[in-house]
N, CA, C and O atoms as a GROMACS GRO file, in nm:
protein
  348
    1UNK      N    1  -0.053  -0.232   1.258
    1UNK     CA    2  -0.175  -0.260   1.184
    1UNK      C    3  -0.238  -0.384   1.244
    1UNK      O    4  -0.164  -0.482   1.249
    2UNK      N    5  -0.339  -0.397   1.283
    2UNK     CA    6  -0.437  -0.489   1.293
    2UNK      C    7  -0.423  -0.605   1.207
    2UNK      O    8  -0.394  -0.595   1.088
    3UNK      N    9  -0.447  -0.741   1.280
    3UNK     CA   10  -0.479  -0.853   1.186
    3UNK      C   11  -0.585  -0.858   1.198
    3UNK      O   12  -0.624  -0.913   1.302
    4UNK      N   13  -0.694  -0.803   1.095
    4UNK     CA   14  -0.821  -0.838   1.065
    4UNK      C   15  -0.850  -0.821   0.949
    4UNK      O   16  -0.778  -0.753   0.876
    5UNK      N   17  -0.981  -0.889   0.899
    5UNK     CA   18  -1.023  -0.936   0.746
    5UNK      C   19  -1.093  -0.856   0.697
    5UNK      O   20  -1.195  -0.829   0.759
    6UNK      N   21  -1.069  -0.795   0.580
    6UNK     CA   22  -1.148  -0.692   0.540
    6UNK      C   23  -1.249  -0.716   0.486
    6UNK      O   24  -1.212  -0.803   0.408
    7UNK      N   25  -1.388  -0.698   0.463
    7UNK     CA   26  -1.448  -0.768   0.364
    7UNK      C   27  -1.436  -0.780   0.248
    7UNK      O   28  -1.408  -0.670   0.199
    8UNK      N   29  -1.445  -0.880   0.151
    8UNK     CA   30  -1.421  -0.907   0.041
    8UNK      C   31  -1.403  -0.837  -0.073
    8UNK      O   32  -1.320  -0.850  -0.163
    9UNK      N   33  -1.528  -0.730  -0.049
    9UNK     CA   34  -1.535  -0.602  -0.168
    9UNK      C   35  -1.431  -0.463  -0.125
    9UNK      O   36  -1.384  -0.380  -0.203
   10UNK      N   37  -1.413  -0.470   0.034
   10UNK     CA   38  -1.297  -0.333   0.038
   10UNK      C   39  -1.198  -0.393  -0.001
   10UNK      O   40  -1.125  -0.317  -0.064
   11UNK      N   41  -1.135  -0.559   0.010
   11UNK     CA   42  -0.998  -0.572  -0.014
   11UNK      C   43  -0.986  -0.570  -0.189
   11UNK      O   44  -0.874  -0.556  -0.238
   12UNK      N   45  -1.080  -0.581  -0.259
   12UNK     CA   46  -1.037  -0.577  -0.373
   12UNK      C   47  -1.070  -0.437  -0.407
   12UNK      O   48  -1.040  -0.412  -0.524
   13UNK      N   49  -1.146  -0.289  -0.311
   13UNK     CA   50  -1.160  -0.201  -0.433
   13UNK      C   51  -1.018  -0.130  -0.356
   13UNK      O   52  -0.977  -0.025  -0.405
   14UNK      N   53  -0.943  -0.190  -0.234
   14UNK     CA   54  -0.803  -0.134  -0.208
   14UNK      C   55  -0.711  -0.189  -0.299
   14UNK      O   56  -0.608  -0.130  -0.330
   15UNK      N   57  -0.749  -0.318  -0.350
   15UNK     CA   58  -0.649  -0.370  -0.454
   15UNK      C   59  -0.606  -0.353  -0.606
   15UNK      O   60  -0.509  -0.382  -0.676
   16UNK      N   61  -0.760  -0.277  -0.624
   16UNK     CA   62  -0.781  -0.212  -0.718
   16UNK      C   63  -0.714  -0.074  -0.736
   16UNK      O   64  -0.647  -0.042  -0.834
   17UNK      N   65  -0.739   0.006  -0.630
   17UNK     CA   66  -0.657   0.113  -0.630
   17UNK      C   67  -0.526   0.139  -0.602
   17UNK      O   68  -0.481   0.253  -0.588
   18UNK      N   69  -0.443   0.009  -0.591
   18UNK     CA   70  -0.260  -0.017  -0.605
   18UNK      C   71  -0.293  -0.054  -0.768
   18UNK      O   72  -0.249   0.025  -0.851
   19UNK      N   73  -0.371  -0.173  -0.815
   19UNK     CA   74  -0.333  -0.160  -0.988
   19UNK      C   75  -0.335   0.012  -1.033
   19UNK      O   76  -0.229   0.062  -1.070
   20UNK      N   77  -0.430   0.075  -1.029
   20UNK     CA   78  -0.449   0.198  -1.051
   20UNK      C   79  -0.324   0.271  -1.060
   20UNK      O   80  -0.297   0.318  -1.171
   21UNK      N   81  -0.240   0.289  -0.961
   21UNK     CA   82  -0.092   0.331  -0.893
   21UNK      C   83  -0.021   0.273  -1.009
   21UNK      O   84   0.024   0.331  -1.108
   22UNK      N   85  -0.020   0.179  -0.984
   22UNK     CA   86   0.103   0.077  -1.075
   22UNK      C   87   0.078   0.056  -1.249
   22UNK      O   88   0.167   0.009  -1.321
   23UNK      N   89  -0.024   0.087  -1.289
   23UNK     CA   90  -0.056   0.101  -1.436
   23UNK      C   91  -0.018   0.267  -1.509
   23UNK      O   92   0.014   0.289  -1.626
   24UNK      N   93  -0.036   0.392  -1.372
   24UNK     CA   94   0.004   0.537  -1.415
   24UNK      C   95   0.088   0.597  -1.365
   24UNK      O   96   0.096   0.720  -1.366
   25UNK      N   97   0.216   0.468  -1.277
   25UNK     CA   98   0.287   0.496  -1.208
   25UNK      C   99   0.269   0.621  -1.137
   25UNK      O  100   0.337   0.722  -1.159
   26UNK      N  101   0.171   0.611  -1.046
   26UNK     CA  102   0.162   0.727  -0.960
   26UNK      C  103   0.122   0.701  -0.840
   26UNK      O  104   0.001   0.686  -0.820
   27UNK      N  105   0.215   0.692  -0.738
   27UNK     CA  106   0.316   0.735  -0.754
   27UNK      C  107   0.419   0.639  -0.808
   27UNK      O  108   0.379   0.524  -0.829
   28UNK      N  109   0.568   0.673  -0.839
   28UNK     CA  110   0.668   0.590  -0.934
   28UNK      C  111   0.693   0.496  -0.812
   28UNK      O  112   0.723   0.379  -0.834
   29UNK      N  113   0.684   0.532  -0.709
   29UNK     CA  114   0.748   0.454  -0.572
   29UNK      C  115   0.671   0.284  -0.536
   29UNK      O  116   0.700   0.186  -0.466
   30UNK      N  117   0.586   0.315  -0.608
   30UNK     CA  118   0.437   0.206  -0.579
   30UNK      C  119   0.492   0.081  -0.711
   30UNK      O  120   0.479  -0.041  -0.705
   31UNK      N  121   0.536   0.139  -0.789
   31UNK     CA  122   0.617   0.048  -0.904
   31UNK      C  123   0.753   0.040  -0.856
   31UNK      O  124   0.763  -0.080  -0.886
   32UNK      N  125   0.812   0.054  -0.830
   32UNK     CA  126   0.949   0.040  -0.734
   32UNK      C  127   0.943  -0.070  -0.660
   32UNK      O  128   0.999  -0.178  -0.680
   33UNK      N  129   0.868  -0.036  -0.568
   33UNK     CA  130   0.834  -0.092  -0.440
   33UNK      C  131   0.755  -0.235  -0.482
   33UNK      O  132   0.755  -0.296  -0.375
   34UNK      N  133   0.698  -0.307  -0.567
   34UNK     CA  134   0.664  -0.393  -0.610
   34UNK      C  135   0.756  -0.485  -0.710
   34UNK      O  136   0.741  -0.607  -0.724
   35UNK      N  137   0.832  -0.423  -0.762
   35UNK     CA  138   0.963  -0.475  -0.832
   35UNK      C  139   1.061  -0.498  -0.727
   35UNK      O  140   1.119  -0.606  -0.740
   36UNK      N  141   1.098  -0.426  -0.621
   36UNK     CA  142   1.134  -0.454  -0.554
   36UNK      C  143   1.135  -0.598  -0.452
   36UNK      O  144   1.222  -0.681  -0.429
   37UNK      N  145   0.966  -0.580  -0.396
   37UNK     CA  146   0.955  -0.665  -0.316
   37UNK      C  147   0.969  -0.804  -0.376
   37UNK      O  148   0.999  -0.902  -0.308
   38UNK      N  149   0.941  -0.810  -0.538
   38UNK     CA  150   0.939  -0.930  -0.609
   38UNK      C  151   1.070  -0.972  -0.656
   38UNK      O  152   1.091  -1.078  -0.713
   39UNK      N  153   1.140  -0.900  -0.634
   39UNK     CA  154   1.311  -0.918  -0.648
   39UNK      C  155   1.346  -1.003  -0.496
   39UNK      O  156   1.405  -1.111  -0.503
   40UNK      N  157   1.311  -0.955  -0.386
   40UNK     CA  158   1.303  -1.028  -0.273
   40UNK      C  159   1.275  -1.114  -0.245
   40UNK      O  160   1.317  -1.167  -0.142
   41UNK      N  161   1.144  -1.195  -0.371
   41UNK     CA  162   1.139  -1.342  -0.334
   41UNK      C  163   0.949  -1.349  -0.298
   41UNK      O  164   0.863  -1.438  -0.302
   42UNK      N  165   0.950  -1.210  -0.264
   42UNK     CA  166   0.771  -1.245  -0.274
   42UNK      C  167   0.691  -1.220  -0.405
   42UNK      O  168   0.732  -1.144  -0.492
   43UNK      N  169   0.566  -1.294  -0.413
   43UNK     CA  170   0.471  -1.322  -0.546
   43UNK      C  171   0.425  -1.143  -0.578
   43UNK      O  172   0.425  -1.051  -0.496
   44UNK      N  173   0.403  -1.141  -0.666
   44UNK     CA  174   0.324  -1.035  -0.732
   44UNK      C  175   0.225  -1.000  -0.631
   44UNK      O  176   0.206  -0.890  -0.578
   45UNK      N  177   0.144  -1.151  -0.605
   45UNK     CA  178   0.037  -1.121  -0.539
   45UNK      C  179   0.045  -1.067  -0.390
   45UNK      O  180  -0.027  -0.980  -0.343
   46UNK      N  181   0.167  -1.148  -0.312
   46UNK     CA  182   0.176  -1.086  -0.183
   46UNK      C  183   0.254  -0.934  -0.189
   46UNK      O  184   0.280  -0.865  -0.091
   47UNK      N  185   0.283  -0.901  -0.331
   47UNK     CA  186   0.368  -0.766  -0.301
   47UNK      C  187   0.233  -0.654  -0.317
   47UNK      O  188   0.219  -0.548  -0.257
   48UNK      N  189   0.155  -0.709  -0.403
   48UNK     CA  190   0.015  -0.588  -0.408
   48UNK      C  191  -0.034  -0.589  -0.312
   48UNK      O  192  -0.108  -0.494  -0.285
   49UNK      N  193  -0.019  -0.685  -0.228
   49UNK     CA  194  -0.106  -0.674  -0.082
   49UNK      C  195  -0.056  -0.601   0.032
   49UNK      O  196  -0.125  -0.531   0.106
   50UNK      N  197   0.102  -0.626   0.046
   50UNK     CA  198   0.221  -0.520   0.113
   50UNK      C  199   0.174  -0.408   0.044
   50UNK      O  200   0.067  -0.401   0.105
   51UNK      N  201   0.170  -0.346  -0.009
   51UNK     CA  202   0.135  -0.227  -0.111
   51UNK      C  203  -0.001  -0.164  -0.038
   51UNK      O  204  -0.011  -0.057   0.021
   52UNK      N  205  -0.092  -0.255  -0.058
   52UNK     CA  206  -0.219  -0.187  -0.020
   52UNK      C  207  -0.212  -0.179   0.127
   52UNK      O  208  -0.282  -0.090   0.175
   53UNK      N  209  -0.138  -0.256   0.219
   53UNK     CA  210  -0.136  -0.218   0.354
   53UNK      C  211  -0.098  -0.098   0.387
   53UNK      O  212  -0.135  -0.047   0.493
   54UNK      N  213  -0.015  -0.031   0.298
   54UNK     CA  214   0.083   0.100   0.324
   54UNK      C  215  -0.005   0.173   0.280
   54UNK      O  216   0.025   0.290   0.304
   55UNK      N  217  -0.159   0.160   0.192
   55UNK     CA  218  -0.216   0.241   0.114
   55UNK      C  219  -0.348   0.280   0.287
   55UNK      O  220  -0.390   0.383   0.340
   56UNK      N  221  -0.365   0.136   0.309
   56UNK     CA  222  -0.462   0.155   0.419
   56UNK      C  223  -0.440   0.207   0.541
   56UNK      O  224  -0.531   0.219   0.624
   57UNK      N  225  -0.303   0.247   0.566
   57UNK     CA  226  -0.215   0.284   0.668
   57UNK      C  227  -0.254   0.436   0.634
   57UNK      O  228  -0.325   0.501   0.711
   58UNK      N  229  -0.192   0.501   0.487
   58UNK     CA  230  -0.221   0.645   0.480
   58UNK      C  231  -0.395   0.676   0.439
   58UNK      O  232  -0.420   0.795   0.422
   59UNK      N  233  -0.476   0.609   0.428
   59UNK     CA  234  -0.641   0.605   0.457
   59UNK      C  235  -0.641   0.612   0.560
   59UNK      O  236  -0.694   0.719   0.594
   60UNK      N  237  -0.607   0.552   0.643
   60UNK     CA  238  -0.650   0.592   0.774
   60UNK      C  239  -0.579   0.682   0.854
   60UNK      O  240  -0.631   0.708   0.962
   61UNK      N  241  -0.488   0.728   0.831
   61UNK     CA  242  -0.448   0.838   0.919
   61UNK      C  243  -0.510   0.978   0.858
   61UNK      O  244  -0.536   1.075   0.929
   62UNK      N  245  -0.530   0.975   0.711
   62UNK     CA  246  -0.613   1.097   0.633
   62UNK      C  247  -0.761   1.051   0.673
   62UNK      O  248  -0.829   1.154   0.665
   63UNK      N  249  -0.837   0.953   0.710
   63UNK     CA  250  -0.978   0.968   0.757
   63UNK      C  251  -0.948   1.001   0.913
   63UNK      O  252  -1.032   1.087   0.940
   64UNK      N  253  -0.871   0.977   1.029
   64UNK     CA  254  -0.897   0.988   1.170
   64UNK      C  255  -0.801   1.152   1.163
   64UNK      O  256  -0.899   1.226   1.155
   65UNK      N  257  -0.742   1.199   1.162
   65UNK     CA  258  -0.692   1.313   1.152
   65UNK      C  259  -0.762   1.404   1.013
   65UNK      O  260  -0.793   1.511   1.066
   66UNK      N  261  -0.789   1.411   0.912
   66UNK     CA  262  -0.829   1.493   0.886
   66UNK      C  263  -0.820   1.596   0.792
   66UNK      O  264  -0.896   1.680   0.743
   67UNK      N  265  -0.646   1.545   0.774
   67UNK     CA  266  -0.545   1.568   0.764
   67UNK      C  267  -0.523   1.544   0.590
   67UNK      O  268  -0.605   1.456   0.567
   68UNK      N  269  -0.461   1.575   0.472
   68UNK     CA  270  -0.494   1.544   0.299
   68UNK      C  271  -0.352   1.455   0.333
   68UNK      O  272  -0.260   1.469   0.413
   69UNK      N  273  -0.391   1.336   0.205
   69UNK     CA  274  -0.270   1.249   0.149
   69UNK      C  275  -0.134   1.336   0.210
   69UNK      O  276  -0.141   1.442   0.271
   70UNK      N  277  -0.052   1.288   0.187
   70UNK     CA  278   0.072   1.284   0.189
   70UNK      C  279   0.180   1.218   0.097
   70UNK      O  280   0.232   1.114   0.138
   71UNK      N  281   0.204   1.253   0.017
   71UNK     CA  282   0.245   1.134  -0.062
   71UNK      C  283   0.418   1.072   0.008
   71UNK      O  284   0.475   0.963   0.012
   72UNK      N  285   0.448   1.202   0.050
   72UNK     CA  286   0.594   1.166   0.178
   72UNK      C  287   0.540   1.029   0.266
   72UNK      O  288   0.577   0.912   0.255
   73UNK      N  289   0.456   1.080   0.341
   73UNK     CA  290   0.469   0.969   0.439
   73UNK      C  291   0.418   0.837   0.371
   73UNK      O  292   0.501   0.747   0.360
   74UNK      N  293   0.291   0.815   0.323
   74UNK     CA  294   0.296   0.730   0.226
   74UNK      C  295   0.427   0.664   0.141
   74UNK      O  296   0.454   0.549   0.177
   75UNK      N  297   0.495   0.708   0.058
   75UNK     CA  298   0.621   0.608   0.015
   75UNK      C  299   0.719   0.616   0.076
   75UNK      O  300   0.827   0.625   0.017
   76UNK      N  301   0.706   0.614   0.256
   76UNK     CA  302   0.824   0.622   0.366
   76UNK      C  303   0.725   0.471   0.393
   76UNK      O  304   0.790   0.380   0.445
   77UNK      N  305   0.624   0.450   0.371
   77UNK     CA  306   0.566   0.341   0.435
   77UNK      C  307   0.589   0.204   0.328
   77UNK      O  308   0.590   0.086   0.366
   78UNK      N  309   0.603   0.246   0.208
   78UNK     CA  310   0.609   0.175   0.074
   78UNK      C  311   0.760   0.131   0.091
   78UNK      O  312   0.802   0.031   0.033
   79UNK      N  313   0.858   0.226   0.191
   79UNK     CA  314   1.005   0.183   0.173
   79UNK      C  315   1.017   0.065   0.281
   79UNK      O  316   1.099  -0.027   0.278
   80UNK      N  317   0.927   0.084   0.368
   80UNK     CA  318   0.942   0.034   0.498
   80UNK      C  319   0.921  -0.170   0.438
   80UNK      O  320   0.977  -0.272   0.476
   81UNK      N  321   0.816  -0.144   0.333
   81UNK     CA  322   0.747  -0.297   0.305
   81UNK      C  323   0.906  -0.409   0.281
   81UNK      O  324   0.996  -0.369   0.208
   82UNK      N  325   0.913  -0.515   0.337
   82UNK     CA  326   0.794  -0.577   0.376
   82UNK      C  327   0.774  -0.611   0.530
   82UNK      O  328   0.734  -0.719   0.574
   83UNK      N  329   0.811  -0.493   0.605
   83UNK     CA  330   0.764  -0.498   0.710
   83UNK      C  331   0.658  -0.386   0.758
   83UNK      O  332   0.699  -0.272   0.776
   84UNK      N  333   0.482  -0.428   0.785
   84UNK     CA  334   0.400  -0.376   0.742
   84UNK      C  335   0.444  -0.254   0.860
   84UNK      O  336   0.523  -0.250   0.954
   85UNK      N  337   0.345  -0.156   0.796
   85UNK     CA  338   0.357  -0.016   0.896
   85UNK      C  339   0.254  -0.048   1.015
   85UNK      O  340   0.178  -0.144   1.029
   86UNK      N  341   0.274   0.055   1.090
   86UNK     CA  342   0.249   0.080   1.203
   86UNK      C  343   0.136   0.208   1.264
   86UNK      O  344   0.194   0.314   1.286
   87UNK      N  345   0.032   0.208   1.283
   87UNK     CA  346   0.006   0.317   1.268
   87UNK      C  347  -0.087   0.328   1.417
   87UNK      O  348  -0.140   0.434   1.449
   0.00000   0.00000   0.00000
């Protein structure tokens, strides 16, 4: 993944759409994976952000391929945190 800055309004409507995840547990892995990472020692805040990287990881391979969600590869990327994916 790229280190670059998203603008202000995509990083919060991606941040918005991990609360989304994590309020209807859907998927359950996205609440896991945030209890998790905060068991590890990182903030709430840096675990929603690990979170949304794995979210922007499967956005972009479903916008350049073409290709529908996945929810597999997606929480293979959620297991991977907190080392960001790769894509």
């Amino acid at each position: 993944m790229r280190d670059e800055q998203a603008p202000p309004e995509v990083t919060e409507a991606i941040l918005g759409a991990v609360d989304t995840q994590l309020q209807e547990n859907s998927p359950p892995e996205a609440r896991a994976t945030l209890d998790r990472l905060i068991a590890q020692g990182h903030t709430e805040e840096e675990a929603r952000r690990l979170i949304a990287a794995a979210l922007v990881c499967e956005m972009s391979v479903v916008l350049q391929s073409g290709k529908p969600h996945d929810v597999q590869r997606y929480v293979g990327w959620l297991n991977q945190l907190p080392q960001l994916p790769e894509i």
